[in-house]
Steps between C-alpha positions, in 0.01 A plus 500: 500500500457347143165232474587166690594192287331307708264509797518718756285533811413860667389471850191732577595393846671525808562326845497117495310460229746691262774225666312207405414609125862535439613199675271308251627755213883369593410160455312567160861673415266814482654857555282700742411870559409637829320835567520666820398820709717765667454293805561155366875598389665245657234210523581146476342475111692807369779275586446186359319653205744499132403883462294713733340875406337769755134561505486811695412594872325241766162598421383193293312723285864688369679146539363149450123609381646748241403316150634808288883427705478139534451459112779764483724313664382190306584612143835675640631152636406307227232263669267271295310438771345607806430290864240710693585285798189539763342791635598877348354440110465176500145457428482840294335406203633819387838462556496149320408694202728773495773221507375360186382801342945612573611137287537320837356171639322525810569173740145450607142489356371713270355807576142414388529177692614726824261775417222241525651376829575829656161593528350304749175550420603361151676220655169355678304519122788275352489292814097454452555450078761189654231357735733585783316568835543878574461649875146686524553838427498818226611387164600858391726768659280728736486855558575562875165698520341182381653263765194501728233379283748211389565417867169485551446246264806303586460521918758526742759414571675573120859576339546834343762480223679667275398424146802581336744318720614247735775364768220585771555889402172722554330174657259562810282286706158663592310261793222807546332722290615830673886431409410503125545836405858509670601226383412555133667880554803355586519171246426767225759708617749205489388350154588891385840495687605121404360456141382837370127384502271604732226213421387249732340199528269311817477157569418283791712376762560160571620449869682251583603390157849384360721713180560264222680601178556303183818603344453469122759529171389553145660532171408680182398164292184464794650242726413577867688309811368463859794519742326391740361718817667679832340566814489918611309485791719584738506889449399822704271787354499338170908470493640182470724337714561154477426282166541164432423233222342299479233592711333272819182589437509419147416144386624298140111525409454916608886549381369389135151743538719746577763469211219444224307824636830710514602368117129568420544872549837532388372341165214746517749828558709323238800523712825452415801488761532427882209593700300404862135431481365548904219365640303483862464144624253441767533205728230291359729508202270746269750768317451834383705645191649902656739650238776416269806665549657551126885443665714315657455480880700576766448107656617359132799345666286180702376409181808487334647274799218255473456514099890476446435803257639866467220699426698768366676320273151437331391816546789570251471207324076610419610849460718391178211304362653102633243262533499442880239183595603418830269199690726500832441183751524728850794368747525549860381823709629826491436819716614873447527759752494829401719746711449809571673857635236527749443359871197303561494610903394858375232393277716429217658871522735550172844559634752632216887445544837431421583137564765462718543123442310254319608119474327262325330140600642176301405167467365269303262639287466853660507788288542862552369778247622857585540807394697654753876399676681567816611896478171572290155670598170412497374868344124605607428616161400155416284197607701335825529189375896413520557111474316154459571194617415217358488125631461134275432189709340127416227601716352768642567475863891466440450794267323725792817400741768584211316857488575519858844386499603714209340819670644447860857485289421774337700839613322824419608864695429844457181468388162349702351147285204303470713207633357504870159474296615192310654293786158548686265436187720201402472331791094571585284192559304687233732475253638129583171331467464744126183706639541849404321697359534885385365671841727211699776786596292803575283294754832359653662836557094620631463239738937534629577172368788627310854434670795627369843413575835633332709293278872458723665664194318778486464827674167595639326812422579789699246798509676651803820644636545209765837317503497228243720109480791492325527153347859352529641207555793363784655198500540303793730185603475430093103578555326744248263707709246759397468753698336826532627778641274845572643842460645724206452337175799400340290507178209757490231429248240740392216588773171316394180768475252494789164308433253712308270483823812630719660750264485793725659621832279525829522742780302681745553782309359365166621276188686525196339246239833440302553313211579138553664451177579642170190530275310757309147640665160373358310701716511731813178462685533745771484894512654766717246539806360148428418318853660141453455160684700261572561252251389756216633445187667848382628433191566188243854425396616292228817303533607214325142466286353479865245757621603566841248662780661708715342596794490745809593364817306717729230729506548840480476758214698568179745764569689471177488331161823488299439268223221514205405246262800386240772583763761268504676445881741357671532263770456688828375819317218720761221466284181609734538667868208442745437685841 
């Protein structure tokens, strides 16, 4: 294709957040260039894209991490510029310079600006030079084999991170000193996985507290806006959940300590573009600066409902060297749920499918951003987010019960959701009254408090053969009636995994530890001859970005081992026999 006249926006992208960069690209009367994998042929932002170009296979190494293709592509379709989207490169300081150094403009900060950022360690040292209050902890990446003398100093309980990193990836809690060693094994091991960097980084925990983040736009003539903050406290294992903005545990006088420390180390990175400064808050109201994260975040959407503002639009706008000096008055409340292929009564298992039907909420002021459409899977290749929905109210209470109406109308088969999770979290005296904090979900689910109850419009997940309800509806004396009848399905949808903890088949004669879904094996834990317990963890697989523990379900002794480390199985696939 012969250069581009005018701009012209490649997608380093996929899922929902490819859909949303080109919805904003439309309205900019931008043409748009999708890239996809041999798996994402028919997704929802090949589509919708203007022109759309094939990576290579799943792997995200051959596909959507493959600079040399992606740049490829890039000069082939005539882009001018490049949207990393979130996740994949989009904090590769790297990657931000190959873009430039191949005549394109990156849409995001520049790379010494994320460089800087990237590196935690770094991160805290700007922090400190901006007289922003850091969390106690190392100020330079650690060698695993130095962990213990730094946890020493530190005490128990701490965080191990990654220091290259972020979105709760290679992040473990350590309450004594005997988990340390595991726990930095395995963070390491993710840090190398996730972001190519094995480094890692120890700070303290803070129990109890809430996870504030200051969302933050710059331009390239110095000018640094404070979009206010949202509220991420609601979240399991270091995943968000739930965010909303503005938060209820921040005040006018703490929102405004907040903003000034987050523009204080933006100024100090000398960042340019969107980006989320995060912080700890405690409930005395003391505040702790965490990490930057040099993008734009997956929870962008509840600021722009209570700024008024597209925040890709001035991603864009920054990008091509516009002045952007926004000083937004915030309006209203807004909340975003983020859902998920994966069913919260199995410990969150990741369930990969095709969707068999998907409808979405409306309203006033409900939105809906997807990646995915009835008659389309949710691959396993990839992180399971699938949708978002997100609510605008006057207030925060009437935004809470719009969440719930729009996810009760919502319709989602074939697939098992985080919308059970929602429903119940939603509607938690907790969450009312605005008291959570960041361990509020994992002591719920400890302690049984967490209820779950099916939308009407969606089918349960089924993890057996029993018969299962076919949804139809009869009409009687003029009366629509809903009714469910139990037998043969007129509609099969995909059969959901078994729970990591239940992925094998029991007998008196021994088990077969299968696999519960597709993934690729970490690590096989177990030898031939090897006496098990059970609840033994015999081998690690990774689905979905998740680390999944599966374990043996009786005791007995390995009989047979037919996977090794790098295997990629199937759902259902005998993976280790036990007798």
């Amino acid at each position: 294709m012969p250069p581009s006249l005018g701009p012209r926006v490649l997608i380093a992208n996929r899922g929902e957040i490819a859909v949303r960069v080109i919805r904003t690209c439309r309205e900019l009367d931008i043409p748009t260039v999708a890239v996809y994998s041999e798996v994402d042929r028919d997704a929802l932002h090949v589509e919708m894209a203007d022109d759309a170009y094939l990576l290579g296979p799943a792997a995200p190494a051959e596909s959507y991490l493959n600079i040399g293709r992606l740049l490829e592509v890039a000069v082939r379709s005539g882009a001018t510029m490049v949207h990393p989207g979130y996740g994949f490169l989009a904090e590769d300081a790297g990657f931000a310079r190959a873009v430039a150094r191949a005549g394109l403009t990156f849409i995001g900060p520049p790379p010494e600006a994320m460089a800087m950022l990237g590196d935690k360690a770094a991160a805290r040292q700007a922090a400190t030079r901006a007289a922003a209050p850091i969390v106690p902890g190392t100020l330079d990446p650690v060698r695993p084999q130095d962990a213990r003398a730094e946890a020493d100093r530190i005490g128990f309980p701490l965080v191990v991170k990654a220091a290259f990193g972020g979105g709760g990836k290679g992040m473990r809690l350590v309450e004594r000193a005997s988990d340390l060693d595991g726990a930095v094994e395995r963070s390491a091991r993710e840090a190398q996985a996730y972001f190519g960097r094995p480094e890692i980084y120890l700070e303290r925990y803070l129990a109890h507290a809430r996870h504030v983040e200051a969302q933050i736009l710059g331009d390239a003539h110095g000018h640094i806006s404070f979009l206010g903050e949202r509220d991420c406290s609601m979240q399991r294992r270091y995943q968000k959940l739930i965010e909303e903005s503005p938060s209820p545990g921040v005040d006018p006088d703490l929102r405004a300590r907040i903003g000034e420390a987050a523009m204080g180390i933006a100024r100090e990175a000398g960042y340019v573009n969107a980006g989320t400064v995060e912080f700890l808050v405690e409930p005395d109201g003391s505040f702790y600066f965490m990490e930057v994260n040099a993008r734009l975040q997956v929870e962008h959407p509840v600021t722009e409902m209570v700024t008024g503002h597209d925040l890709v639009r001035y991603q864009i706008l920054a990008a091509m060297g516009e002045r952007v000096e926004l000083e937004p008055s915030l309006r209203g409340h807004a909340i975003e749920c983020r859902l998920n292929a994966e069913d919260p009564a199995k410990e969150f298992l990741p369930g990969p499918g095709l969707v068999t039907r998907f409808r979405r909420p409306g309203g006033s002021f409900v939105r809906v951003d997807t990646g995915i459409a009835e008659g389309k899977p949710v691959v396993g290749n990839y992180d399971s987010l699938f949708a978002k929905l997100i609510v605008w109210a006057e207030d925060r209470d009437l935004a809470r019960r719009r969440a719930i109406l729009a996810l009760r109308e919502m319709e989602v088969e074939g697939i098992p959701t985080t919308i059970p999770f929602h429903l119940w979290a939603l509607d938690t005296r907790e969450f009312r009254e605005g008291r959570v904090h960041t361990k509020f979900v994992e002591e719920a689910i400890a302690a049984g408090a967490m209820t779950l109850t099916e939308p009407a419009g969606s089918t349960p997940a089924q993890t057996d053969a029993a018969a299962r309800p076919v949804h139809i509806v009869v009409e009687v004396d003029g009366h629509r009636v809903p009714v469910r009848v139990w037998g043969e399905p007129v509609r099969q949808a995909p059969s959901v995994p078994l729970a990591a903890g239940q992925a094998g088949a029991a007998s008196s004669d021994g088990e077969v530890v299968t696999a519960p879904m597709q993934g690729t094996i970490l690590q096989v834990l177990v030898e031939l001859g090897q006496e098990v317990t059970a609840g033994q963890t015999v081998c690690i697989l990774e689905a979905m970005k998740m680390e999944n523990h599966i374990a043996a379900h009786r005791d007995g002794t390995v009989a047979e081992v037919s996977i090794t480390k790098g295997d990629v199985v199937e759902t259902g696939q005998p993976m280790v026999a036990i007798r």
